[in-house]
N, CA and C atoms as an extended XYZ file, in Angstrom:
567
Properties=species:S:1:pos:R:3:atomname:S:1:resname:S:1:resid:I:1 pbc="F F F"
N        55.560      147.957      -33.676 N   UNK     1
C        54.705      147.490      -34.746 CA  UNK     1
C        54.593      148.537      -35.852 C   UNK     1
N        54.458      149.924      -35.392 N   UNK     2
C        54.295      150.937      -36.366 CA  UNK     2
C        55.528      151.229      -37.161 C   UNK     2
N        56.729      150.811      -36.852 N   UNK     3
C        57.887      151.198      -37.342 CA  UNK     3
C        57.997      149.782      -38.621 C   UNK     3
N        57.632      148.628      -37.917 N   UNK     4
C        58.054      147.525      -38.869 CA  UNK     4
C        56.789      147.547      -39.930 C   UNK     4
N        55.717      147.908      -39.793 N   UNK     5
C        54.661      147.930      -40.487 CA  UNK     5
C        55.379      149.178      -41.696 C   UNK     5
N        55.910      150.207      -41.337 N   UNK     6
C        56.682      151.252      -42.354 CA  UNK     6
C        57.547      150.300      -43.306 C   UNK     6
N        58.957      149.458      -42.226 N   UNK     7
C        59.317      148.569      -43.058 CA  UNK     7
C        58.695      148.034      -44.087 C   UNK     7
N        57.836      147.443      -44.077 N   UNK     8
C        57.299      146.415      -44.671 CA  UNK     8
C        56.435      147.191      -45.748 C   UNK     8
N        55.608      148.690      -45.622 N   UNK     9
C        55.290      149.462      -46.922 CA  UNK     9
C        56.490      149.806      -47.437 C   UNK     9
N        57.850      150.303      -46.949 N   UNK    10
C        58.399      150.136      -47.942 CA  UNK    10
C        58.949      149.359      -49.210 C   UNK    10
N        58.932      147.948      -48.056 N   UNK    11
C        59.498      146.852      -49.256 CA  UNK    11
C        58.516      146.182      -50.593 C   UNK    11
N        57.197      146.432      -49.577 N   UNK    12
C        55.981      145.853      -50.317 CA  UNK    12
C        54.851      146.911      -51.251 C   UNK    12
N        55.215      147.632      -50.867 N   UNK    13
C        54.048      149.252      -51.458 CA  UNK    13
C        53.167      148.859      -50.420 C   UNK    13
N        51.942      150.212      -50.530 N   UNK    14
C        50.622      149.768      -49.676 CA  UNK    14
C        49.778      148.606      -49.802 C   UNK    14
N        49.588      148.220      -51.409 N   UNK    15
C        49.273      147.094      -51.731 CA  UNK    15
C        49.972      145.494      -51.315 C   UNK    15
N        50.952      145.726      -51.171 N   UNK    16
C        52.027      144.110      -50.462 CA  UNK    16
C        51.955      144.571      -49.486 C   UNK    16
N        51.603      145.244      -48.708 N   UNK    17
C        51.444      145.639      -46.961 CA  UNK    17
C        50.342      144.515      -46.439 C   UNK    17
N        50.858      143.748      -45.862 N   UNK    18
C        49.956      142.569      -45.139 CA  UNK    18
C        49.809      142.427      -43.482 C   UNK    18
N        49.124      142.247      -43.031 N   UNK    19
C        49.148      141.975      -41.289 CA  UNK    19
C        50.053      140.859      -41.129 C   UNK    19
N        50.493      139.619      -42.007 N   UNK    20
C        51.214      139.073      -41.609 CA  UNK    20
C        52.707      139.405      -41.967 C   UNK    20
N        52.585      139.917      -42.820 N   UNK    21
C        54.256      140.705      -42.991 CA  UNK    21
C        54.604      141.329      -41.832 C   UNK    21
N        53.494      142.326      -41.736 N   UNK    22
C        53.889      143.231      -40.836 CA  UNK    22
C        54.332      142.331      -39.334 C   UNK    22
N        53.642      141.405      -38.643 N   UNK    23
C        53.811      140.264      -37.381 CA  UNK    23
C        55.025      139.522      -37.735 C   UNK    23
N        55.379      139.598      -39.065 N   UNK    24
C        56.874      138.764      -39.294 CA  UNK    24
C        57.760      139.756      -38.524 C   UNK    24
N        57.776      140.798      -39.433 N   UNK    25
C        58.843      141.935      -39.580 CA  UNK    25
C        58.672      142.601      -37.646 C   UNK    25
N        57.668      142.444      -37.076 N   UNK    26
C        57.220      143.066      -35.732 CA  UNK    26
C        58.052      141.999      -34.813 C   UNK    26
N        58.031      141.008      -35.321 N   UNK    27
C        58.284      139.567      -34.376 CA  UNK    27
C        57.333      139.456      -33.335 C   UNK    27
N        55.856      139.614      -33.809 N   UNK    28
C        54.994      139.262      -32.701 CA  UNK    28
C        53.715      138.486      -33.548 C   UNK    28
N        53.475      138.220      -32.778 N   UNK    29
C        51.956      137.067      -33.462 CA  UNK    29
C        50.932      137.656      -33.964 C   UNK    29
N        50.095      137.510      -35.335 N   UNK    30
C        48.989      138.171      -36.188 CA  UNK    30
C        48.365      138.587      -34.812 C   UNK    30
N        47.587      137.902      -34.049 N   UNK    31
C        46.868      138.129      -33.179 CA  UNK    31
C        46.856      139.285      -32.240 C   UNK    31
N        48.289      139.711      -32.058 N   UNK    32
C        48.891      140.847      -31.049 CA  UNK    32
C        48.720      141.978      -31.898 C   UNK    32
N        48.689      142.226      -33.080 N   UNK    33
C        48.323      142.983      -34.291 CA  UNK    33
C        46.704      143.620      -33.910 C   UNK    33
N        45.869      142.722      -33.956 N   UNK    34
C        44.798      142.617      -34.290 CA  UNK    34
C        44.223      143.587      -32.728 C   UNK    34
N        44.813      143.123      -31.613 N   UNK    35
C        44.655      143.695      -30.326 CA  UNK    35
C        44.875      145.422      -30.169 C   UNK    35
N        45.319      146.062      -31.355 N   UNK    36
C        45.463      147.323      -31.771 CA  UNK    36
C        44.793      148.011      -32.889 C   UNK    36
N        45.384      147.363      -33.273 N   UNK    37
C        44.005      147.724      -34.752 CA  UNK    37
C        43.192      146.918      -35.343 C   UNK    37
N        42.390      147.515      -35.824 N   UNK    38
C        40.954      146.674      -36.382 CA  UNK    38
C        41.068      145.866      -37.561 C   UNK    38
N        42.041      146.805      -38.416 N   UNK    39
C        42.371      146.497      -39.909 CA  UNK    39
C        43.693      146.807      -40.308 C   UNK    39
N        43.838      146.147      -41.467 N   UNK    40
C        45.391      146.449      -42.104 CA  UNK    40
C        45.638      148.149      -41.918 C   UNK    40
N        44.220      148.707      -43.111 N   UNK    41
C        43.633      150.265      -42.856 CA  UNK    41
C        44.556      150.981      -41.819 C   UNK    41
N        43.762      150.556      -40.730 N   UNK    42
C        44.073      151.042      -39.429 CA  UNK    42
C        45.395      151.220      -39.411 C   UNK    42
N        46.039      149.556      -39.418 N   UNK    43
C        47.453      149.671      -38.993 CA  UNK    43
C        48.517      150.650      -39.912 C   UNK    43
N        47.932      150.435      -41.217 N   UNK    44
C        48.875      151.495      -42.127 CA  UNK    44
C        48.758      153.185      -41.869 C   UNK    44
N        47.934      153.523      -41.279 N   UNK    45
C        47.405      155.006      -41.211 CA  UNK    45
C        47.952      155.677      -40.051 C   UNK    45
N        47.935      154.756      -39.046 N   UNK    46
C        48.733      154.688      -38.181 CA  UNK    46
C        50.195      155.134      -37.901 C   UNK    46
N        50.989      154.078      -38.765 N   UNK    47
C        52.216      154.070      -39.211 CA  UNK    47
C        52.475      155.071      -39.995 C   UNK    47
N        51.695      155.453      -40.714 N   UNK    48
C        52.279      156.762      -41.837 CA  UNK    48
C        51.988      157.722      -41.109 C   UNK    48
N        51.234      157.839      -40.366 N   UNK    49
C        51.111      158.851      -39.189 CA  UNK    49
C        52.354      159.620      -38.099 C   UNK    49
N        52.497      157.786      -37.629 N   UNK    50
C        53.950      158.191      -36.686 CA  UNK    50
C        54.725      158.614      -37.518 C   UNK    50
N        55.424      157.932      -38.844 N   UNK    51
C        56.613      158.337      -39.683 CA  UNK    51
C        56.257      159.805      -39.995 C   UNK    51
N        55.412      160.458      -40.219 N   UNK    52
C        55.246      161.701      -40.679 CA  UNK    52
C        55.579      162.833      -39.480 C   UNK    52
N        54.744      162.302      -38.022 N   UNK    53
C        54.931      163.102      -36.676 CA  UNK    53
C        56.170      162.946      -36.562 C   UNK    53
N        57.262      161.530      -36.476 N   UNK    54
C        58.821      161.949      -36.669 CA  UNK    54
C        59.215      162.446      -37.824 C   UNK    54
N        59.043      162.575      -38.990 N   UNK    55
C        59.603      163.521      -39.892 CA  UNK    55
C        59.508      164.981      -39.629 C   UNK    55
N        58.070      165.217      -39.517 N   UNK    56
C        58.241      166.995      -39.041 CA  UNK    56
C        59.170      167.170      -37.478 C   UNK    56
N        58.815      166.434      -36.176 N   UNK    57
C        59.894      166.496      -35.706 CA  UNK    57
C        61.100      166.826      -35.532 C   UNK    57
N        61.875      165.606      -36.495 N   UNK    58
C        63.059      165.997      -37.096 CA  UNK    58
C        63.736      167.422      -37.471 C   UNK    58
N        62.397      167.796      -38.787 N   UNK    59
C        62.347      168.722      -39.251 CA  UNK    59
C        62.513      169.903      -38.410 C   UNK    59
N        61.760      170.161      -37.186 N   UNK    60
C        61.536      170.950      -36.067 CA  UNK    60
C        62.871      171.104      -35.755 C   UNK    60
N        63.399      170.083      -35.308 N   UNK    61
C        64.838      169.818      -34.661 CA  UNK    61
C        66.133      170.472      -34.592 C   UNK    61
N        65.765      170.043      -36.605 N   UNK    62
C        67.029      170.912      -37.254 CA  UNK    62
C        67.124      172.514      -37.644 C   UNK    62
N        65.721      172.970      -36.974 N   UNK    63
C        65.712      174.761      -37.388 CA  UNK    63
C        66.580      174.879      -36.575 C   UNK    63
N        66.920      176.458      -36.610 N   UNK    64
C        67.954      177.057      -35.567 CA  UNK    64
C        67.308      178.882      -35.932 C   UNK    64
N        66.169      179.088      -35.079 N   UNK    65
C        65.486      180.180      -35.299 CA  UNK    65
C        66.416      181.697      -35.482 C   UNK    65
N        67.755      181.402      -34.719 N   UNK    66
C        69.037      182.120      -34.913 CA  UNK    66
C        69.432      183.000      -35.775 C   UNK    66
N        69.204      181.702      -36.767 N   UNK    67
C        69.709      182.224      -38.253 CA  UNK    67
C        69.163      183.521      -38.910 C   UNK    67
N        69.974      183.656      -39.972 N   UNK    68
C        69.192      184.920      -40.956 CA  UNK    68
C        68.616      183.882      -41.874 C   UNK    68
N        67.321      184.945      -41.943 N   UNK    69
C        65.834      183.894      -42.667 CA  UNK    69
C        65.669      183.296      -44.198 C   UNK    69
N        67.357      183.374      -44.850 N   UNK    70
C        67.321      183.169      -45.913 CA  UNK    70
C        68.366      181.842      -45.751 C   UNK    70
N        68.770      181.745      -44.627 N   UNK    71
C        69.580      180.287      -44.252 CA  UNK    71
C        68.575      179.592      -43.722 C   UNK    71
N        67.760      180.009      -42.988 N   UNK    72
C        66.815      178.747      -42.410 CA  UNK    72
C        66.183      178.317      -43.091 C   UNK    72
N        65.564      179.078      -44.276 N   UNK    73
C        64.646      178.563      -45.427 CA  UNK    73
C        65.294      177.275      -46.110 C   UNK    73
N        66.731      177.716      -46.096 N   UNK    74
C        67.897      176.766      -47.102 CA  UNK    74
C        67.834      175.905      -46.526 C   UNK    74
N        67.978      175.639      -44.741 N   UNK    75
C        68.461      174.299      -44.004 CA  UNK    75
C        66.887      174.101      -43.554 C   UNK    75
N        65.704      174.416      -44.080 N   UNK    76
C        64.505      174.019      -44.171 CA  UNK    76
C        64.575      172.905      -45.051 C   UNK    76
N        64.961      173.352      -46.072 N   UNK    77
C        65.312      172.548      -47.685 CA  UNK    77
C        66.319      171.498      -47.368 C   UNK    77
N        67.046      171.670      -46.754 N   UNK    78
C        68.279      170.436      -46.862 CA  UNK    78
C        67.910      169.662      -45.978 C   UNK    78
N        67.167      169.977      -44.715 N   UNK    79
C        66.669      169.268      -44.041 CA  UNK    79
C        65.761      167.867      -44.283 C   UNK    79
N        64.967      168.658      -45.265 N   UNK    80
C        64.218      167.691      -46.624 CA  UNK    80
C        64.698      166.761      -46.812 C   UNK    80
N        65.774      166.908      -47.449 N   UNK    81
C        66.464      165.819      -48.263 CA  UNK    81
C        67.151      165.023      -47.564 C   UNK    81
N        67.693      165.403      -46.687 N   UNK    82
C        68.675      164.108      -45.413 CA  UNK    82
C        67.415      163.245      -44.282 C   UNK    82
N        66.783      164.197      -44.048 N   UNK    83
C        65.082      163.056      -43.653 CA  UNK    83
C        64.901      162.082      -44.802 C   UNK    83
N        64.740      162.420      -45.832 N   UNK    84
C        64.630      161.152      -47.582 CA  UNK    84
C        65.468      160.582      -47.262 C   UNK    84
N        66.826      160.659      -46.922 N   UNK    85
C        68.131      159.755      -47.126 CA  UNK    85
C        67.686      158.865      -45.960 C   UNK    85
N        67.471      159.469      -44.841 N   UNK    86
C        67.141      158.412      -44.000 CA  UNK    86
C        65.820      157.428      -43.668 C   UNK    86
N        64.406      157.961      -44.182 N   UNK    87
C        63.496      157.348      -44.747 CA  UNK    87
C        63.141      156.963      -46.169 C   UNK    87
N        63.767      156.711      -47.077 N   UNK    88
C        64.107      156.413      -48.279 CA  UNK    88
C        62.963      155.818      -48.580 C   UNK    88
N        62.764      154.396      -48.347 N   UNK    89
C        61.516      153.197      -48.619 CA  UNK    89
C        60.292      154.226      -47.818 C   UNK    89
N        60.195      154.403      -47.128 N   UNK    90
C        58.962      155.208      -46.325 CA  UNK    90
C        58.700      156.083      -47.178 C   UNK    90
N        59.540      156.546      -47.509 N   UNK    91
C        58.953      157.908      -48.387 CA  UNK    91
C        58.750      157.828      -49.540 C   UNK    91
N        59.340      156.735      -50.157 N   UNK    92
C        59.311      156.174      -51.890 CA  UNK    92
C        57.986      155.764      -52.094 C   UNK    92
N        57.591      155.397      -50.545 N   UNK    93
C        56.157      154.543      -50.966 CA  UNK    93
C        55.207      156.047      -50.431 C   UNK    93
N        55.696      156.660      -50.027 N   UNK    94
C        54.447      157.923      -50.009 CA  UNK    94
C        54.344      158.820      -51.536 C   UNK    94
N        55.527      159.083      -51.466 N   UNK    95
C        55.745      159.731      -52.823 CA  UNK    95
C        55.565      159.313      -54.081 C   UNK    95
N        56.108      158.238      -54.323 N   UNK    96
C        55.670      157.459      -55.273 CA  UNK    96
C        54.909      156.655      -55.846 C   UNK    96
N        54.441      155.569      -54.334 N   UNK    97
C        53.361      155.081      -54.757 CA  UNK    97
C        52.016      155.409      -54.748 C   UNK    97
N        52.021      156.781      -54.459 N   UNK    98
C        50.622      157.516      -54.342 CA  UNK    98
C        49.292      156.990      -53.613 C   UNK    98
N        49.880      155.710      -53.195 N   UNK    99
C        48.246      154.855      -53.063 CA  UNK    99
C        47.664      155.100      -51.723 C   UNK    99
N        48.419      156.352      -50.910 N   UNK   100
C        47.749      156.804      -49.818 CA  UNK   100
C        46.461      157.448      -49.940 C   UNK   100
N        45.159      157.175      -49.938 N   UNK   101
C        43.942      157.611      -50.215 CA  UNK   101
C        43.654      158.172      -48.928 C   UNK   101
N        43.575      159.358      -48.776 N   UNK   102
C        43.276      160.192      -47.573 CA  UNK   102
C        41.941      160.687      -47.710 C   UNK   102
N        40.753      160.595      -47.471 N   UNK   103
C        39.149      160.654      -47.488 CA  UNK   103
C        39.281      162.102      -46.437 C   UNK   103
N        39.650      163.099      -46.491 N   UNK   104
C        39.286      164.270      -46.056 CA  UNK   104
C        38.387      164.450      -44.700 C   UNK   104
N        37.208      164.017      -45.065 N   UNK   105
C        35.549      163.839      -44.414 CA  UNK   105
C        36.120      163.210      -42.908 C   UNK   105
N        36.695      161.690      -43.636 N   UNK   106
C        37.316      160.844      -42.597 CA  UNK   106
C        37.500      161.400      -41.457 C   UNK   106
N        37.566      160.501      -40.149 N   UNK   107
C        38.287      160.738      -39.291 CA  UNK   107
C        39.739      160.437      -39.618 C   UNK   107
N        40.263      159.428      -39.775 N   UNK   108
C        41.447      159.202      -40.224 CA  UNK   108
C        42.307      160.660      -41.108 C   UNK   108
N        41.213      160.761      -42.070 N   UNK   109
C        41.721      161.885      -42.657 CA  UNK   109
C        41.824      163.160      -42.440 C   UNK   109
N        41.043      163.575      -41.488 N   UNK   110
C        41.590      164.897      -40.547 CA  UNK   110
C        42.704      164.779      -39.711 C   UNK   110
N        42.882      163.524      -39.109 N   UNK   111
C        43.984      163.580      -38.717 CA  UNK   111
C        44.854      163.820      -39.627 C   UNK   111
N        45.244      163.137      -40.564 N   UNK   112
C        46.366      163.551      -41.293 CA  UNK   112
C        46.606      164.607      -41.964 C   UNK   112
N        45.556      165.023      -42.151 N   UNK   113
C        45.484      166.649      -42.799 CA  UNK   113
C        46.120      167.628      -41.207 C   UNK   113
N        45.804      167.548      -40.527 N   UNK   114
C        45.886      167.998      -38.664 CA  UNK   114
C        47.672      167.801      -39.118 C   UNK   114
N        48.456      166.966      -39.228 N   UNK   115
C        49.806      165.936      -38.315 CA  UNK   115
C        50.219      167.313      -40.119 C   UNK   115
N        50.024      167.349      -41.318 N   UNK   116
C        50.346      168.322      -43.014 CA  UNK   116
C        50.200      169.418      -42.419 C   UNK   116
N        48.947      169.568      -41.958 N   UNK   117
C        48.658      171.404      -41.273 CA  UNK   117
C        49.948      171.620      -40.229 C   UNK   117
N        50.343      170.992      -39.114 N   UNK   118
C        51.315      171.158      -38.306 CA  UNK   118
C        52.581      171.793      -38.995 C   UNK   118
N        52.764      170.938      -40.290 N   UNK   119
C        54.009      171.152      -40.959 CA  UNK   119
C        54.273      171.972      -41.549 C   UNK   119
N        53.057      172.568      -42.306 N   UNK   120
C        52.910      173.240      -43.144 CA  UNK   120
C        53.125      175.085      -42.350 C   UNK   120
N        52.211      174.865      -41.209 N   UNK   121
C        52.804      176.075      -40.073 CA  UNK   121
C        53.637      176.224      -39.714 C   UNK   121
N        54.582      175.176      -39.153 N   UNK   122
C        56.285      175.422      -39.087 CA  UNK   122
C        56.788      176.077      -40.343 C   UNK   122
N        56.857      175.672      -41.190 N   UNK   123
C        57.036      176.234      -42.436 CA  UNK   123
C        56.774      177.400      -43.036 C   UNK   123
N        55.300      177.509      -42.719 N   UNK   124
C        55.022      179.194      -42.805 CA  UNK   124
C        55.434      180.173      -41.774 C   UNK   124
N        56.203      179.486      -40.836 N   UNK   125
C        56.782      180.215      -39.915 CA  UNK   125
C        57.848      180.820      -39.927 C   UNK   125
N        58.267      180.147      -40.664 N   UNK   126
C        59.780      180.382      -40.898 CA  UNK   126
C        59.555      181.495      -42.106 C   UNK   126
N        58.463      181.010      -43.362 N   UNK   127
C        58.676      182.018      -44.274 CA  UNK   127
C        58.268      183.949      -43.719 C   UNK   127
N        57.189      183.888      -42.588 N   UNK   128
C        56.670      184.679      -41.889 CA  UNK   128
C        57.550      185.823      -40.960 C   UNK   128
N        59.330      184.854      -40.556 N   UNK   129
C        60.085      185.572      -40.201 CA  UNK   129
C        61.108      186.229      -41.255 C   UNK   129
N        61.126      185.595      -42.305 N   UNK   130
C        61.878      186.072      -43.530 CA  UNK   130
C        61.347      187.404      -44.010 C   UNK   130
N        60.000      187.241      -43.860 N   UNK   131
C        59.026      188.605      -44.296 CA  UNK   131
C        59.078      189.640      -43.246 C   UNK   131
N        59.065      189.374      -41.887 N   UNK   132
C        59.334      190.465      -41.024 CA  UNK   132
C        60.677      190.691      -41.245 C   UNK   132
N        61.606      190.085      -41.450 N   UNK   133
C        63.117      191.123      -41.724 CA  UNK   133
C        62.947      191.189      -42.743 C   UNK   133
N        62.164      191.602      -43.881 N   UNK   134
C        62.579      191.826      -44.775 CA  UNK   134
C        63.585      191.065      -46.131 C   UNK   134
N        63.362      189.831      -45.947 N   UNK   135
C        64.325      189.008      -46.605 CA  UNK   135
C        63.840      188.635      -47.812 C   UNK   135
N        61.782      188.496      -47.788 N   UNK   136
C        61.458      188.194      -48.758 CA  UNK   136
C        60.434      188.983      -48.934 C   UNK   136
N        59.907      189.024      -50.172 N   UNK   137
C        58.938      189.834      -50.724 CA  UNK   137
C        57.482      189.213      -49.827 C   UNK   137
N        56.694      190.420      -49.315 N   UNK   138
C        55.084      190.221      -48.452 CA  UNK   138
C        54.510      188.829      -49.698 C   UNK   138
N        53.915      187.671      -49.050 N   UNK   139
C        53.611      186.570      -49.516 CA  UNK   139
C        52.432      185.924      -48.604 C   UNK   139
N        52.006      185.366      -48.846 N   UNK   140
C        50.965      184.095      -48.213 CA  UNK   140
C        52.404      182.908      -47.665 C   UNK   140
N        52.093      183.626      -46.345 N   UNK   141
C        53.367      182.189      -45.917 CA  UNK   141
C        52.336      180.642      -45.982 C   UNK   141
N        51.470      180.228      -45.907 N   UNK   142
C        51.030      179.368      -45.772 CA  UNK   142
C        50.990      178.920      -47.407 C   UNK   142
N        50.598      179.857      -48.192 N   UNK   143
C        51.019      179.247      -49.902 CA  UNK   143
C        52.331      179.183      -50.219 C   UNK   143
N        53.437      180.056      -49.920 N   UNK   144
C        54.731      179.864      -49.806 CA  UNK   144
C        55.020      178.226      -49.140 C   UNK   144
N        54.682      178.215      -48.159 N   UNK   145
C        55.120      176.906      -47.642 CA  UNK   145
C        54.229      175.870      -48.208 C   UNK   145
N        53.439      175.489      -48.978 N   UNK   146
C        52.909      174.661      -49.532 CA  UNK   146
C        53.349      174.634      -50.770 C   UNK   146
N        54.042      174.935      -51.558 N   UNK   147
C        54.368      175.456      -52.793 CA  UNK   147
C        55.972      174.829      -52.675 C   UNK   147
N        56.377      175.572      -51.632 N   UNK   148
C        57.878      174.604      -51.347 CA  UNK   148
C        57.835      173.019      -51.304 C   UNK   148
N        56.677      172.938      -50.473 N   UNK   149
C        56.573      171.339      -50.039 CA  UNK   149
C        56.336      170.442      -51.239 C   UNK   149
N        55.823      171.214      -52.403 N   UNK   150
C        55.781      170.766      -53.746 CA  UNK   150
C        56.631      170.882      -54.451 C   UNK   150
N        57.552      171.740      -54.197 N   UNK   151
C        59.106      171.842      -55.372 CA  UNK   151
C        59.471      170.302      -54.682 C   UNK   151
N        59.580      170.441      -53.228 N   UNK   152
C        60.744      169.512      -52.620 CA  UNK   152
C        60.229      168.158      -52.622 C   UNK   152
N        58.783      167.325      -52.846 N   UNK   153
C        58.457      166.613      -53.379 CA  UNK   153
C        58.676      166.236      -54.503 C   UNK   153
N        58.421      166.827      -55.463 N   UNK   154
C        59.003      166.678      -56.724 CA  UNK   154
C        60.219      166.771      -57.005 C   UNK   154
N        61.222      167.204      -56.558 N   UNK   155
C        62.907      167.419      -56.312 CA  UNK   155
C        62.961      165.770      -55.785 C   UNK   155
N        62.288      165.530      -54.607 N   UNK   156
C        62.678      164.168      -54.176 CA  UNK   156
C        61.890      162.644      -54.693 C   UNK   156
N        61.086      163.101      -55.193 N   UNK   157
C        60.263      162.180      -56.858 CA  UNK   157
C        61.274      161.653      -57.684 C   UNK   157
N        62.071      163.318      -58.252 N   UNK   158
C        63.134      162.905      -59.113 CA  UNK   158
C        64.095      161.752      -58.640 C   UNK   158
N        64.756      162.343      -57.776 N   UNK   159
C        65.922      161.464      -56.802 CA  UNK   159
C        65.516      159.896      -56.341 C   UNK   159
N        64.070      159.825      -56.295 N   UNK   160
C        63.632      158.543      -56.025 CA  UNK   160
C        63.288      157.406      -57.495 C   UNK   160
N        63.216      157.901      -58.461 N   UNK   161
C        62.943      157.602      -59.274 CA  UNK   161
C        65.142      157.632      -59.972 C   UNK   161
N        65.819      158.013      -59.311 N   UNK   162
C        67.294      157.799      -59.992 CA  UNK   162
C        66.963      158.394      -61.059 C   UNK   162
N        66.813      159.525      -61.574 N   UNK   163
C        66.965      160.729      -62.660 CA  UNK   163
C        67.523      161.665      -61.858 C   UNK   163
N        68.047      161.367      -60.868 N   UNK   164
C        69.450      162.495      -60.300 CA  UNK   164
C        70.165      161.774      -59.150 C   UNK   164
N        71.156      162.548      -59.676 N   UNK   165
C        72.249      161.670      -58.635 CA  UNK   165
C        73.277      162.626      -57.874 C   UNK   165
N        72.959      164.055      -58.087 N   UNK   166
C        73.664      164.926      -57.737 CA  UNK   166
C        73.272      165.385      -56.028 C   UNK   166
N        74.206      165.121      -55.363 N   UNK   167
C        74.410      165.385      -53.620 CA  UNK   167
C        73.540      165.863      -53.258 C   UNK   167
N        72.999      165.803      -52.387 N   UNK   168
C        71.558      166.628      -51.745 CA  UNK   168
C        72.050      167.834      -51.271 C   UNK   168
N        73.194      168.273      -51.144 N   UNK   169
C        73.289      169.631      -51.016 CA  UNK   169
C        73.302      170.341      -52.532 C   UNK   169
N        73.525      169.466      -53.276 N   UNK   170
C        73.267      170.465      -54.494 CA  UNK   170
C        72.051      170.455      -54.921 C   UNK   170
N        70.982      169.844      -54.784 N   UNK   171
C        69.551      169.815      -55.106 CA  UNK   171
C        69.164      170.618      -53.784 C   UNK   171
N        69.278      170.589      -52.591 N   UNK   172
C        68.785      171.804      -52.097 CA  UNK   172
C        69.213      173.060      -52.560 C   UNK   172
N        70.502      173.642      -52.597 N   UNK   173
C        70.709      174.411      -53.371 CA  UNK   173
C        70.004      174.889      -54.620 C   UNK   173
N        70.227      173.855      -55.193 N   UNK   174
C        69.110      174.262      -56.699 CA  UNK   174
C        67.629      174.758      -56.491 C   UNK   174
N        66.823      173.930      -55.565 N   UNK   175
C        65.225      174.384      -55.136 CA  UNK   175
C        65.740      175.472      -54.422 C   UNK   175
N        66.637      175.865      -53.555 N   UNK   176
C        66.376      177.378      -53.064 CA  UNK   176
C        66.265      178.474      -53.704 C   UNK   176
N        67.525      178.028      -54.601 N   UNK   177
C        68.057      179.175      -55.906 CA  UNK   177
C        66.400      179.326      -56.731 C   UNK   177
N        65.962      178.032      -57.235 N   UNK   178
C        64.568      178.174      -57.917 CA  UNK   178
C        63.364      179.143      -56.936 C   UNK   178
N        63.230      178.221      -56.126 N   UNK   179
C        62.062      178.738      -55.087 CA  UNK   179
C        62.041      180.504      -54.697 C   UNK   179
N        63.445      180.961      -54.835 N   UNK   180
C        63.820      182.291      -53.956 CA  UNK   180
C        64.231      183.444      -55.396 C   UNK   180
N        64.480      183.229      -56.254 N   UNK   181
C        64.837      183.941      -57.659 CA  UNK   181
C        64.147      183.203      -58.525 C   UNK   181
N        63.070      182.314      -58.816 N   UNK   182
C        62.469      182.122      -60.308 CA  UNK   182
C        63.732      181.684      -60.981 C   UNK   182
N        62.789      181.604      -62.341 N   UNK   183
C        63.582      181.008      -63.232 CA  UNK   183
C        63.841      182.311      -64.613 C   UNK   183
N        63.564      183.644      -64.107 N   UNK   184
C        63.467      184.421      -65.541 CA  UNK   184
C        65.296      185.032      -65.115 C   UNK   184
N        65.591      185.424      -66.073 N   UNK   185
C        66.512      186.433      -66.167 CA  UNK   185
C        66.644      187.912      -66.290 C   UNK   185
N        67.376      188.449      -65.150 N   UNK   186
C        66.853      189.571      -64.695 CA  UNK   186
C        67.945      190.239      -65.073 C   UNK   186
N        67.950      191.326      -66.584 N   UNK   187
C        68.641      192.079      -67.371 CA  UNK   187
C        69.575      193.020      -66.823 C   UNK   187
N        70.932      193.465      -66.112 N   UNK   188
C        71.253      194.211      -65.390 CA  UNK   188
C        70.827      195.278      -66.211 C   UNK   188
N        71.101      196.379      -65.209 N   UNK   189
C        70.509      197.697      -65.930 CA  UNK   189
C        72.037      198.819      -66.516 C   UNK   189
């Protein structure tokens, strides 16, 4: 149900997200819906929930702690973008259609802040080992990794919106190159 209910925000936004779409697309009866969750609410929060716990997942998946900390950061980043390729509609409607209203206070909304915080620590984890070897300049890994999660949102804004069409290895590339050297020019001496 949680997977076809994703379906169905993608095709529909949050707003065309219906309990009976969702029982079409589920192949089970409104009623069997209702035996889980209380409300559409419910059922969507839910669903963006799981899709997010398998996205970081994923994400998890593809580290390889191995590496030197200026490749994992990179296949942090590319990782990004081939999760988009494969949640495309899921993510068009997070990213784009903004209409996820997350109430903080909420219960609902600690969770999801809880499922962002998870991610956001993997992430600063990785920037945290870059800083113990020495790879990157002493930083706030937790603003480092929130700061990324905003290039690569907006990197994948663009791409969702078709104002780029260039390979996702070259847009990761590009946010690393940005994210890791700025944008000034640095005068040889």
């Amino acid at each position: 149900m949680l997977a076809a209910a994703r379906r169905v925000m993608g095709r529909y936004a949050m707003q065309g997200t219906t309990i009976d779409r969702v029982a079409e697309e589920a192949g089970v009866a409104k009623g069997t819906i209702y035996l889980y969750f209380n409300s559409k609410d419910d059922l969507v929060h839910a669903a963006v929930l799981e899709g997010l716990r398998e996205i970081m997942e994923e994400t998890v998946r593809s580290d390889d702690p191995a590496k030197p900390p200026i490749e994992r950061i990179r296949d942090l980043i590319l990782s990004q973008y081939r999760i988009e390729a494969s949640n495309q509609d899921f993510l068009k409607t997070l990213i784009i259609g903004n209409s996820l209203d997350v109430e903080v206070e909420s219960a609902s909304g600690r969770e999801f802040m809880r499922v962002y915080a998870e991610f956001l620590n993997f992430s600063a984890s990785i920037f945290q080992a870059a800083i113990d070897h020495g790879a990157i300049r002493p930083i706030d890994p937790q603003f480092a990794a929130f700061m990324l999660g905003e290039m690569i949102t907006g990197s994948l804004r663009r791409r969702l919106l078709k104002l780029a069409s260039s390979p996702l290895e070259a847009d990761a590339d590009a946010v690393v190159e940005l994210f890791l050297k700025g944008i000034q020019v640095i005068p040889c001496a």
